[in-house]
N, C-alpha and C positions, 0 to 999 in steps of 0.2 A: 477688174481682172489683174494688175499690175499687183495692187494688195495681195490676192490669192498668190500671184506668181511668187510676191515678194515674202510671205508666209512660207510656202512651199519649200525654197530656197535656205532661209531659215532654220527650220527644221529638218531640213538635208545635212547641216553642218551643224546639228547639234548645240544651238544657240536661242533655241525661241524662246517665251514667256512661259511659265507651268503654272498650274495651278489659279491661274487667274489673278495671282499676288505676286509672286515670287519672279524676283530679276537675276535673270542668266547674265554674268562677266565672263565670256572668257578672253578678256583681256589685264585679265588681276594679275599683280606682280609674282613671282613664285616667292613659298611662302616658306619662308627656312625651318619652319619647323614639323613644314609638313612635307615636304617636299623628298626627303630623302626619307621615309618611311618606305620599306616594299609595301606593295598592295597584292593580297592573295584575292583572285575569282573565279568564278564557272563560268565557261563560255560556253552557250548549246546552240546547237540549230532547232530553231523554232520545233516545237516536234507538232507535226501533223500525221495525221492517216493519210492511206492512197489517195485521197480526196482532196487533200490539201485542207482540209479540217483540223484545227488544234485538238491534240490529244487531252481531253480531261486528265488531272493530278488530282486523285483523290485522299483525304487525310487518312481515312478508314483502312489504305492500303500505302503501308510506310517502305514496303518494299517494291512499287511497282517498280520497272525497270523499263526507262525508256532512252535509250541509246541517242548517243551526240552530242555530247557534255564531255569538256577537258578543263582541266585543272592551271592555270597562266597566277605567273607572277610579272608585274612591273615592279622594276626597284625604284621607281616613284613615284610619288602621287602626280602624276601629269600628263597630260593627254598626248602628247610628245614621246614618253618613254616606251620604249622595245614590251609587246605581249610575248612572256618567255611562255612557250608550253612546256610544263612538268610529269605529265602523264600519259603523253603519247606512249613516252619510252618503255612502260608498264607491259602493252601487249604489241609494239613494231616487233617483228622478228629480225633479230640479228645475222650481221651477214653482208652482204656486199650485192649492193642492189634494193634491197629493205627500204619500202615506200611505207611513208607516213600515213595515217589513216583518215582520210577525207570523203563525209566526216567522220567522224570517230565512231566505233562501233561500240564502244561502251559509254559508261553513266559513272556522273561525281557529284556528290552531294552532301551537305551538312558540312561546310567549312568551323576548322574551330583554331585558334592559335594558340602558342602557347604562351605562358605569363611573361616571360620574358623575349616573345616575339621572334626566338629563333626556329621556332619548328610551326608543323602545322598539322592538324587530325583532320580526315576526313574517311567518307565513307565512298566506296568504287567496285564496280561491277564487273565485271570478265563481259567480253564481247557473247553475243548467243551464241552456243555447241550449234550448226546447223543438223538437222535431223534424229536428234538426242531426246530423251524423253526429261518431262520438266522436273523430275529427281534428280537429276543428271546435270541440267543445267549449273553454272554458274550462280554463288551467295554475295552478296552484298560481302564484302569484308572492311575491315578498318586500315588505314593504310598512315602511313606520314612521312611527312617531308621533312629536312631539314635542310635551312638557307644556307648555315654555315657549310657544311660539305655538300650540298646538292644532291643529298643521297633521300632517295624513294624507296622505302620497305615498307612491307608486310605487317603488321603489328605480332599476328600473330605466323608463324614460320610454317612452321608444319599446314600443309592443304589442307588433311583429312581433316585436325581440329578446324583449321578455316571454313572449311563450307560443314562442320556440323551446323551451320544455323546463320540466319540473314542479320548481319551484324548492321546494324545503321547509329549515325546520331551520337558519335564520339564526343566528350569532353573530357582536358585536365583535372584531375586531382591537383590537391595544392600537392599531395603527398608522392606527387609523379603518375600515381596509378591512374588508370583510364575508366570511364564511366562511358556505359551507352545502354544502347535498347536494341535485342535480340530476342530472336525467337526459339535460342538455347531452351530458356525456361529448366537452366541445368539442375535447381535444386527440387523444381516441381516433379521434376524425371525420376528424383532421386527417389520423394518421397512414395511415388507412385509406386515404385520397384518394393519398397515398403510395405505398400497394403496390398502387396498381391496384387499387382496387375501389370502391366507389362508396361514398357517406358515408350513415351510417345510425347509429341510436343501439340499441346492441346491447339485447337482455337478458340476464336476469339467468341463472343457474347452470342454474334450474329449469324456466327457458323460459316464466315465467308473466307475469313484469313486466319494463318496461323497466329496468334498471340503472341505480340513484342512487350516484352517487359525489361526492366532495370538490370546489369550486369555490372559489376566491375572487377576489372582483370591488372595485374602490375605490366608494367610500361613496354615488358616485353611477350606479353600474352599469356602468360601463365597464369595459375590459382583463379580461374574465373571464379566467380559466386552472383549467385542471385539474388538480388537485395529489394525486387518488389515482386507482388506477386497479386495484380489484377488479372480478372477473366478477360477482359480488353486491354487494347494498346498502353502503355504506360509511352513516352516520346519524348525527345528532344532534352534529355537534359541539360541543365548550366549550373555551375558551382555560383551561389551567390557569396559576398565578400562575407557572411559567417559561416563560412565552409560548411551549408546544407546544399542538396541538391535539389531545385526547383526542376518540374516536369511538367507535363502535359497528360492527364492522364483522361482518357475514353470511359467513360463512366456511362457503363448500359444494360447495371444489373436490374432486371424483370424489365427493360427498356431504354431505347436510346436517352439518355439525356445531355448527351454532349462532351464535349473533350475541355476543361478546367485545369488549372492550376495545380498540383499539389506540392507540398513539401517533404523530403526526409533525409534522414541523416547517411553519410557511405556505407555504413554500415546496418544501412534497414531498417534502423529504426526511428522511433519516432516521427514516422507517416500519419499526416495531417493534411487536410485539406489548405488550401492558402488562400483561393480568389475566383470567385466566379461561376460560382454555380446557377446562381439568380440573374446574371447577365449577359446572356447569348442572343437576345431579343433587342437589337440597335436601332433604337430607335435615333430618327425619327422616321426616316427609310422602312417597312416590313422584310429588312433583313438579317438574316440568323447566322449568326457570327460565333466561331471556336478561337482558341486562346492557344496560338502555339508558336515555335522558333522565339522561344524568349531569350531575350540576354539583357543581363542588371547594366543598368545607366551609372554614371557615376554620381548623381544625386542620389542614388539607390533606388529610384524608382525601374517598374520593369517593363523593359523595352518589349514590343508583342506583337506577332503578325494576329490580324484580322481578318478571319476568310472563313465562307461555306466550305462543308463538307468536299462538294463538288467543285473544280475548281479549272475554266479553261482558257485564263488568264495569263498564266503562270505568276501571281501575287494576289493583292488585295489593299488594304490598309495596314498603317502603323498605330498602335496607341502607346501611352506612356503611362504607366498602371501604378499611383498610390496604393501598394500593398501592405506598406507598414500601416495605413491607417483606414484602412478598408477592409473588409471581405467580398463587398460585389459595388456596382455599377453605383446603387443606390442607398448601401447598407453600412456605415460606419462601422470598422470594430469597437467595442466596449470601451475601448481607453482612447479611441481617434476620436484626431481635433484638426482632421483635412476638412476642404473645400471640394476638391474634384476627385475625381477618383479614377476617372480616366480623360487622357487629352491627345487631343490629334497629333502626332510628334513633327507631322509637316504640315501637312494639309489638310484640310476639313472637309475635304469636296470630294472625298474619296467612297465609292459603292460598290460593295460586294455582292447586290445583289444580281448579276447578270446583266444588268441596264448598261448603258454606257457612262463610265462614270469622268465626270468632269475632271475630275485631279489624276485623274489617270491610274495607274498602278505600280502597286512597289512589289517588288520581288524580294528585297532585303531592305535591311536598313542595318548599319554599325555605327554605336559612338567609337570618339575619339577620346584617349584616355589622357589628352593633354591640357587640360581644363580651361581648351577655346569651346566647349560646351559643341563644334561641329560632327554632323554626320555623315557616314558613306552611307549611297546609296544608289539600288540597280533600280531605274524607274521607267517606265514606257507610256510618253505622255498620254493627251488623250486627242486621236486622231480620228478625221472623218472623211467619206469622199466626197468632194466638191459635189454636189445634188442639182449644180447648174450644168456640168460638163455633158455634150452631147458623145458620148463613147462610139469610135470608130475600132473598128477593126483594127486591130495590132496597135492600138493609140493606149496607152499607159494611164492611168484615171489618175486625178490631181489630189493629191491628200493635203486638207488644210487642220488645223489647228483647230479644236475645239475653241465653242463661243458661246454665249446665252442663244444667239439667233439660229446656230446653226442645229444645236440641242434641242430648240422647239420646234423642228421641224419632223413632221412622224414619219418620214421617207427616209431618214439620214441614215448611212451605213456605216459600221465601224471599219477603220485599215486596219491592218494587220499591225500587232505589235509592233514596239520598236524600243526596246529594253537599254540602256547607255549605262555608263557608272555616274557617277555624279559627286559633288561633295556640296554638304550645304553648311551654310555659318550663320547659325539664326544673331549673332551680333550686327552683321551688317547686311541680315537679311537678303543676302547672295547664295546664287549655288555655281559649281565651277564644273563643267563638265569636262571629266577624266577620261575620255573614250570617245572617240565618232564612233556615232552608231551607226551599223548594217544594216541592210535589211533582210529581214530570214535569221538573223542571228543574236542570241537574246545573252547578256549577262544577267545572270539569276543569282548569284551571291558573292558578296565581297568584305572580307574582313583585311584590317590593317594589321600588319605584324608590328608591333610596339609592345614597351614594356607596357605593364600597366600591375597593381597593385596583386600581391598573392591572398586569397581568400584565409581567413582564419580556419582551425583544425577545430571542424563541428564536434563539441560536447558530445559523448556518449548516451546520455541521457542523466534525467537528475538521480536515477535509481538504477542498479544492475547487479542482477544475482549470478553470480559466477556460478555457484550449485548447481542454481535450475540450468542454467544455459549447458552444462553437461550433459543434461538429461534432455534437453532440444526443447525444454520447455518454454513460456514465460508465465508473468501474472498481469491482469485487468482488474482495475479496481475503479468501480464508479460507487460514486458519490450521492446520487438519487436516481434511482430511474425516476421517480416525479420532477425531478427536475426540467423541465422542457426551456429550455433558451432563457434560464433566469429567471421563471414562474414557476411557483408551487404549484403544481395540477392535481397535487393529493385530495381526498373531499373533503380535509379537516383540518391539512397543513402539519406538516412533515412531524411535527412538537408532541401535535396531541395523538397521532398516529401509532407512533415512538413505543406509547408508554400500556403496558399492558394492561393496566388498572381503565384504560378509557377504551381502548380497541383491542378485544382478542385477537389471534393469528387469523380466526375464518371472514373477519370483517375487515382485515386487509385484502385492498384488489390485488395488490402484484404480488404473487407469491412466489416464482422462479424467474430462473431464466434459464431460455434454450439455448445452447451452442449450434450454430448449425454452419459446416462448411459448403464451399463453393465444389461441385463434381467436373475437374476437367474435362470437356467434349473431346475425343478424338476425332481425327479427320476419315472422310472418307476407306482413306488406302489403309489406315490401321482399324477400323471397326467401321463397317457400312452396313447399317439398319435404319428402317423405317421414322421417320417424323412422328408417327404416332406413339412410338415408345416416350415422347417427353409429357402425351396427354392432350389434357383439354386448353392448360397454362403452358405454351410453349417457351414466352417471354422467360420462366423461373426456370429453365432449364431442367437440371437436374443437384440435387441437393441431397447430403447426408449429415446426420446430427452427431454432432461430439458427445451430447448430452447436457444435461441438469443440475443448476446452482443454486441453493436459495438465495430467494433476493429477504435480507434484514427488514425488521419495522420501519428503519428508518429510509428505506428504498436502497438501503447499499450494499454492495456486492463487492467481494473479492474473490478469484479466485485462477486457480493456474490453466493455461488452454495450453495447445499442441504448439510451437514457434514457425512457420514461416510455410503457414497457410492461410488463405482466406477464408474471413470467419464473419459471420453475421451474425445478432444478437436478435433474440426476440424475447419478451416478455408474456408470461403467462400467469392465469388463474392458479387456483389451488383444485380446479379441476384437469392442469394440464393443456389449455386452450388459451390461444394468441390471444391477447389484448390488445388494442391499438395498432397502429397499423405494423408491414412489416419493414424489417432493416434492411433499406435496399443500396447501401453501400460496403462494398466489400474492409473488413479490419485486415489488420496483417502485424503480428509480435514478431520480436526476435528472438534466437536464443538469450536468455538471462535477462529480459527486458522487462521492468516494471512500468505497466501504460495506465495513467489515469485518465478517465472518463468524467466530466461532470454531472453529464446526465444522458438527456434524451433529446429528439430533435420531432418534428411533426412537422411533414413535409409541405403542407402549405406555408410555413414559415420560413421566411426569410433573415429570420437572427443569426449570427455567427456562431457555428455549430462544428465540432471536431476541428478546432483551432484554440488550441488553450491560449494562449497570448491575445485574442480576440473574444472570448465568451466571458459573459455575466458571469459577477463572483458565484460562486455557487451559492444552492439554498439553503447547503448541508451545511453546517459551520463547522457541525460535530461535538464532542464533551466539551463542554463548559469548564469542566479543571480536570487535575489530572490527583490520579490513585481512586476517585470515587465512580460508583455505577452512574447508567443514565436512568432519571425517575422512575421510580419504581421498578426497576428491572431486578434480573439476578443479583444480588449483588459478588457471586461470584467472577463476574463478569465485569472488573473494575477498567475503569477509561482513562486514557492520558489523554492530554489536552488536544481536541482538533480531531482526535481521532473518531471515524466513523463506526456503527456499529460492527460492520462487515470487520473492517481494522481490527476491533477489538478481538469479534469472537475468532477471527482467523491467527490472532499472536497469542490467543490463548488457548483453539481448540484445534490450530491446527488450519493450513490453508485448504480448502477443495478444490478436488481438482473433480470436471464435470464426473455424474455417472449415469449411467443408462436408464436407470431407474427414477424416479420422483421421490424424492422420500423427506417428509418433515419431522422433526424434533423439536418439538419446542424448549428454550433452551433461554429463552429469554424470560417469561415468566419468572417473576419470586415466592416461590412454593408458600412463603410464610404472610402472603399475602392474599393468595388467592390459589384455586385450585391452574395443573399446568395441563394447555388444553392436548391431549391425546394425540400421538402421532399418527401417521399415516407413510404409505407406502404402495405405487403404483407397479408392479415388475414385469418383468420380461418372462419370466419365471414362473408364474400365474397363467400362460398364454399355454392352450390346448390345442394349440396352432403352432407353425411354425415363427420362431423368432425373426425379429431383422438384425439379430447380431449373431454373430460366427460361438460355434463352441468355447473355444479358446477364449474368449474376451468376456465370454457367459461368466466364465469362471476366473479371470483377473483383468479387470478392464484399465488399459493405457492409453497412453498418448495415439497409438498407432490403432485404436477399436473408431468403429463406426457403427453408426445405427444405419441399414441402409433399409428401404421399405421400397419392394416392388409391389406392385396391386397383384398381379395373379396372384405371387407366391405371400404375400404375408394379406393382404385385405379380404381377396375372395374367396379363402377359405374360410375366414370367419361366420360368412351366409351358409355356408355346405355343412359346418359344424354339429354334429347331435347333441342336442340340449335336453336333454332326461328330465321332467318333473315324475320326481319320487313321492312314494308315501312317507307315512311317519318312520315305519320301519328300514327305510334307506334301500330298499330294495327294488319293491315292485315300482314299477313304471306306469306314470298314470297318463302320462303327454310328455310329445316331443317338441319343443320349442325348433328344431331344426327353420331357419330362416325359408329355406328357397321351396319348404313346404307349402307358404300360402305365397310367395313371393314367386308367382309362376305359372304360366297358361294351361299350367293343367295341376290335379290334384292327385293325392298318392293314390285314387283308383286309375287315375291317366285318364280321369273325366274332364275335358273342355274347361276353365272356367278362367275370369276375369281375375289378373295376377291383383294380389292384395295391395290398396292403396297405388294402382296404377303402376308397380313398380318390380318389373324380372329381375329377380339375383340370379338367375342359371349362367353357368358358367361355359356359355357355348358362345360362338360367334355372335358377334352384335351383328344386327343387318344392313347398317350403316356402314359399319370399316371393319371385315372379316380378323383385323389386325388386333383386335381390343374384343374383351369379353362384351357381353348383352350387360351385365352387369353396371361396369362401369362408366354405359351413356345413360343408362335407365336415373344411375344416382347421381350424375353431374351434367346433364343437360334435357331442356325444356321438352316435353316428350307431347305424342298427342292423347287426349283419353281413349281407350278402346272399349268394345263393346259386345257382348254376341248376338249376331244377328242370323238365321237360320243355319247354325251351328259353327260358323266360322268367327274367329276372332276378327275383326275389324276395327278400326277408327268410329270414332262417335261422329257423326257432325249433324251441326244444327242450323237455324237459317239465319242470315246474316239480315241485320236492322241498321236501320241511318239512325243518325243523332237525335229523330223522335223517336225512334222506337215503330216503325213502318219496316216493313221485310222491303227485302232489297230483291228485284228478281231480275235475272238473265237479259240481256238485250245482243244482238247481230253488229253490224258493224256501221249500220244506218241508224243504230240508236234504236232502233223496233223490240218491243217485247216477244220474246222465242217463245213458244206455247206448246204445250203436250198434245198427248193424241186426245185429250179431253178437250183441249184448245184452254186450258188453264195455263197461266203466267208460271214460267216455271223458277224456283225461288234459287237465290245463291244460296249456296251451301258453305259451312266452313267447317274447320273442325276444330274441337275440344282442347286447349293446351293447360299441362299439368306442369308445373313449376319444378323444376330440380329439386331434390330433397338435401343435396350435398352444393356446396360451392368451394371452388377451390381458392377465392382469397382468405380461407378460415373455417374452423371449425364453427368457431361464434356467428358468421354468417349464413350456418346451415341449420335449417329447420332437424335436421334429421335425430339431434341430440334428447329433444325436449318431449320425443316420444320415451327415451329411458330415463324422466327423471321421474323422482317421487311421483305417484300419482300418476305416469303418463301411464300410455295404453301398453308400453313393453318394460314398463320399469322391473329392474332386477334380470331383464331375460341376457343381458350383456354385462361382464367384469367390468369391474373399473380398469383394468390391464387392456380390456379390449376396447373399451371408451379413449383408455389415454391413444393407444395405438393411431385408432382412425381418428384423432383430433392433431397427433403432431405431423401425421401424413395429409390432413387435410390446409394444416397451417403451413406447410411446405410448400405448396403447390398441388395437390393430387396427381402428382406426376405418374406414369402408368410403371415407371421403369425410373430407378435411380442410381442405376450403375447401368452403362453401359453398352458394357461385358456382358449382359445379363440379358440384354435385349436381343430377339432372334434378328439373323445378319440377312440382310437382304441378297 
């Protein structure tokens, strides 16, 4: 007992052992060079429900807002010096009698300093309106301090611009300007108001929160601009020392995959992946881990919270992240020659999976930028209640110290947090604590105001067209779609492919490529309609196509897209239909921005992908000299050195920009060698149906046209269509090919009969979800066979058999066989199931094509217009509804 007491005591005064290694001094000399640094932190009260239950902090929601958090400066690092508070003064009312707010009703989060440690960014919430509707409420704003005059402002002045949008996650510019993450999304507004639709700040992937992405605004809030432009959270940005901006980005296009790493430049461009896509899975624990509150070390390695989604802790772990020579946990980039890739930065004993974790918990971590290589840090050891204590009424329960003994025990209960500052010195493997800790009262972050080095002024990129970027344009140029992570996946090998004397155009697989953008979701309060408008594929939300590029022999493309939207790439047939899987991470150009691409990526693979500084040379090399053709090609069509075929024909014929249409020209053939194979042309134009493009763009198609495809209005008409088989004389009518003729429980006498091949195109309610035609469950989900049985339509069924092939029949609840009035065993029944004829991961997926090829049983009865149609709405997703605007409002 004397031990427990003497433990107890201990860790009352903020002095015990942590981590199972690590030895508390607070008896260390003061340390002159740390000692008179301010120390900026957040000091909160525990946040609990009525319950006294800690409130979950979720990543997914970067604005939650949980009140009792203030902003303290000590002007030193010592556990000794004065907590000044900086942010009461924000909402006490002025005046004579004016009480402090105990505790605070508002929220402070995401400390940032500045490079020369006299200011400090952070983000702060207004106390709750009581009785105010949640539009009404208080935004996040950006705020900042300065040491020198102790003055607290606004970033940005004006309210109304303040609460346009939940402003979090402030950083320095080296250039003074400020970078964060809001739910502004002020240039996505912009473009919205563009296509004709009204401005609204979309959400996110999940449909739960509005969508925070990338901002950067000048120091006193003005010229904001949007500089990323994910469907999910983009978070936490840091300027690393080559003036790019490292983030946190929610990557959960067609699906959650987790919140990673990315990089880009202040100005939007050059957005690239950085680290971590293949490494959420930490082992050796089963627990699943996101990548966020980064800040560069000064080895440059990147400092990194470790934490579930969910999170009611308030911390998790630290790692220290090999990024210059890594892409993930396990994955070297192309030119690293690390050993680890990630390392515990304190402790190794730390769990985020819910469990109690022996190292306890950090809520922050900061280097020091004095090159004692030491950390500040808010940590909350790891605490348990005595399991031997007989608990009396109003008797206080004894918290001891985490132990191997006391952890094996399966009755042990965790205490309540107990969060302190700390500082540690892995030289003399001490930590000093800079705070007695409370209890109920948690420090959750802490940075040092010190100088520390200014980031270099991030490159532009290595290419920028000042032209295009007038027109809002940029250009993409990849190098091989066969290129997959530094493997030729062509069938012949990119050489022999190339050359038109060995493979015509129709014996190349990749013959385009789709443009297809991301459709921002509105929330509820701006368009409230039905779940069913997104389909069968809810994960693919909703999507529109920019349109169609050719992809070269040589698999390479060039060509100009819209600037500062999200764009996905897919590859297709020379029939118009996906190939390979689809592109489930969103692009993003800038104006005037030249983005090269290598290749392609295949998501089982774990190579380094959309990180040029990290991927395999390419497989393209491209011309071998310069002024001559590539073998046997045009030779009007000469190449300079390196250059791809895409390169060529676009500096000679003219860059593309996407078009609505599909249309080949062969152009690479040499006429004097062989015949040149025949073009083709899929159009919009061809469609005796309505189009999914607007007039206007029928007839000049822009950066600002879209293809959009709802099913009622462009697919289900296609069924309803009258198809006229003429004589020779173009006249008389000999058959109607009309679809929902045989496709339909009755016939053009309105005679009873079994719809043809199992499958209604009538254009009435389905009798599953009144919301969606009969049509479109009939052709994208598993239906049952019907049948007629004394004149009514019905389901077929037949008798169910076991694994021999013995009928299976009925039994009661004692196991007894149920018997009819004949006193016969009466059989299980099942019914008939008919396969989908359509699927929405793809046209290529779907049986339904291979009835209109040569030879099939409807060959000829559908255009190639109307084939390509229902194959790029099929490779989209089969969304029912792709604007919407369009979708009926609930």
């Amino acid at each position: 007992m004397y031990q427990k007491i003497l433990s107890l005591l201990l860790m009352t005064l903020g002095l015990s052992a942590c981590g199972g290694e690590q030895l508390t001094d607070n008896n260390q000399s003061a340390d002159p060079v740390v000692v008179d640094i301010p120390l900026a932190f957040i000091k909160r009260n525990l946040p609990v429900d009525q319950n006294g239950i800690l409130i979950e902090q979720d990543l997914r929601q970067p604005n939650q807002f949980i009140p009792g958090a203030a902003l303290y400066i000590k002007q030193r690092a010592s556990s000794s010096a004065a907590e000044i508070n900086i942010t009461d003064r924000a909402f006490t009312q002025q005046g004579e009698g004016a009480a402090q707010q105990q505790p605070p009703l508002y929220d402070v989060k995401d400390l940032q300093a500045s490079y020369d440690g006299s200011r400090l960014l952070f983000a702060m919430r207004a106390p709750q309106i009581e009785d105010a509707d949640d539009d009404e409420q208080p935004s996040w704003n950006i705020w900042q301090y300065d040491i020198s005059t102790d003055a607290l402002t606004r970033i940005i002045a004006s309210d109304i611009v303040a609460e346009a949008g939940q402003d979090v996650a402030p950083a320095y510019l080296p250039d003074g300007r400020i970078v964060f993450s809001s739910t502004r999304q002020q240039d996505n507004q912009a473009i919205l108001l563009d296509e004709g639709k009204p401005q609204y700040q979309a959400v996110e992937e999940s449909r739960r929160e509005t969508a925070s992405v990338l901002h950067v605004m000048n120091a006193d809030g003005s010229d904001i601009q949007q500089i990323s432009f994910n469907q999910s959270h983009d978070l936490d940005p840091v300027v690393l020392s080559n003036g790019k901006i490292l983030f946190s980005r929610w990557d959960q296009m067609g699906g959650n995959k987790g919140i990673h790493f990315y990089q880009v430049n202040p100005d939007g461009s050059q957005l690239e992946i950085l680290y971590g896509r293949h490494s959420h899975e930490q082992p050796p624990r089963p627990q699943t881990v996101h990548f966020v509150k980064a800040k560069q070390l000064p080895d440059g390695r990147i400092l990194t919270a470790m934490r579930g989604f969910d999170n009611d802790k308030l911390g998790g772990d630290y790692n220290a992240i090999d990024v210059q020579n890594f892409t993930d946990r396990d994955q070297l980039a192309a030119n690293g020659n690390g050993s680890v890739a990630q390392q515990s930065i304190l402790f190794d004993n730390v769990t985020v999976d819910g469990s109690i974790s022996p190292g306890g918990q950090f809520a922050s971590v900061s280097p020091l930028w004095d090159g004692s290589q030491r950390m500040l840090f808010s940590w909350s050891q790891c605490r348990v209640y005595d399991p031997d204590q007989q608990v009396s009424e109003g008797e206080a329960r004894i918290i001891l110290p985490c132990n191997d003994e006391l952890l094996a025990d399966e009755t042990i209960q965790p205490a309540p947090l107990l969060y302190g500052l700390w500082m540690y010195d892995p030289q003399q493997n001490t930590q000093l604590a800079l705070t007695v800790s409370e209890e109920g009262i948690a420090y959750t972050e802490v940075v040092a105001m010190e100088q520390r080095p200014y980031p270099a002024d991030a490159a532009q990129g290595e290419h920028f067209d000042a032209t295009l970027a007038e027109q809002d344009l940029a250009i993409i140029h990849i190098r091989s779609v066969y290129d997959l992570g530094g493997q030729d996946s062509s069938p012949t090998g990119i050489a022999n492919l190339a050359d038109p004397l060995q493979f015509t155009p129709s014996q190349r697989p990749a013959r385009f490529l789709r443009v297809i953008k991301a459709v921002s979701i509105p929330d509820q309060d701006t368009r409230e309609f039905s779940g069913s408008a997104f389909g069968v594929n809810a994960s693919q939300l909703m999507r529109e196509i920019i349109g169609y590029v050719p992809i070269e022999p040589d698999g390479s493309a060039k060509f100009e897209v819209p600037a500062r939207v999200p764009l996905a790439l897919s590859i297709v047939d020379q029939n118009g239909r996906r190939i390979g899987e689809r592109h489930q991470n969103w692009l993003q150009a800038m104006p005037g921005e030249v983005k090269t691409c290598r290749g392609c990526h295949s998501r089982d693979s774990e190579q380094p992908h959309g990180r040029l500084d990290a991927e395999a040379d390419s497989i393209n090399s491209g011309a071998q000299s310069t002024g001559m053709p590539f073998p046997n090609t045009n030779p009007a069509l000469f190449a300079d050195m390196g250059e791809t075929m895409a390169e060529v024909a676009s500096r000679i014929k003219g860059i593309n920009y996407p078009s609505a249409d599909i249309r080949f020209s062969d152009i690479w053939t040499d006429p004097g060698l062989q015949d040149v194979s025949p073009g083709f042309e899929y159009a919009y134009a061809d469609l005796n149906s309505a189009t999914p493009i607007s007039n206007a763009c029928a007839t000049q198609w822009n950066n600002l046209c879209r293809i959009v495809i709802n099913y009622p209005q462009h697919i289900q008409p296609l069924f309803m269509l009258d198809r006229p088989v003429l004589a020779d004389d173009g006249v008389t009518e000999l058959d109607n090919h009309r679809c929902v003729n045989c496709h339909s429980p009755s016939d053009a006498a309105e005679q009873l009969q079994i719809p043809a091949a199992q499958l209604d195109l009538r254009d009435v309610p389905s009798n599953d979800d009144a919301a969606l035609l009969m049509s479109y469950g009939e052709l994208l989900a598993t239906d049952n066979e019907q049948e007629i049985i004394d004149g009514a339509l019905i389901d077929r069924l037949i008798p169910v058999v076991d694994n021999n092939g013995n009928p299976v029949f009925e039994t009661d609840e004692e196991g007894e066989l149920i018997v009819d009035a004949e006193g016969n065993p009466v059989p299980v029944m099942t019914t008939v199931q008919v396969a989908a004829s359509m699927s929405s991961t793809g046209a290529n997926s779907s049986r339904f094509f291979s009835r209109f090829d040569a030879g099939g049983s409807h060959a000829g009865w559908l255009t190639t217009a109307e084939l390509k149609l229902l194959a790029e709405w099929l490779d989209i997703g089969a969304q029912y509804y792709n604007n919407p605007f369009d979708a009926p409002q609930d």
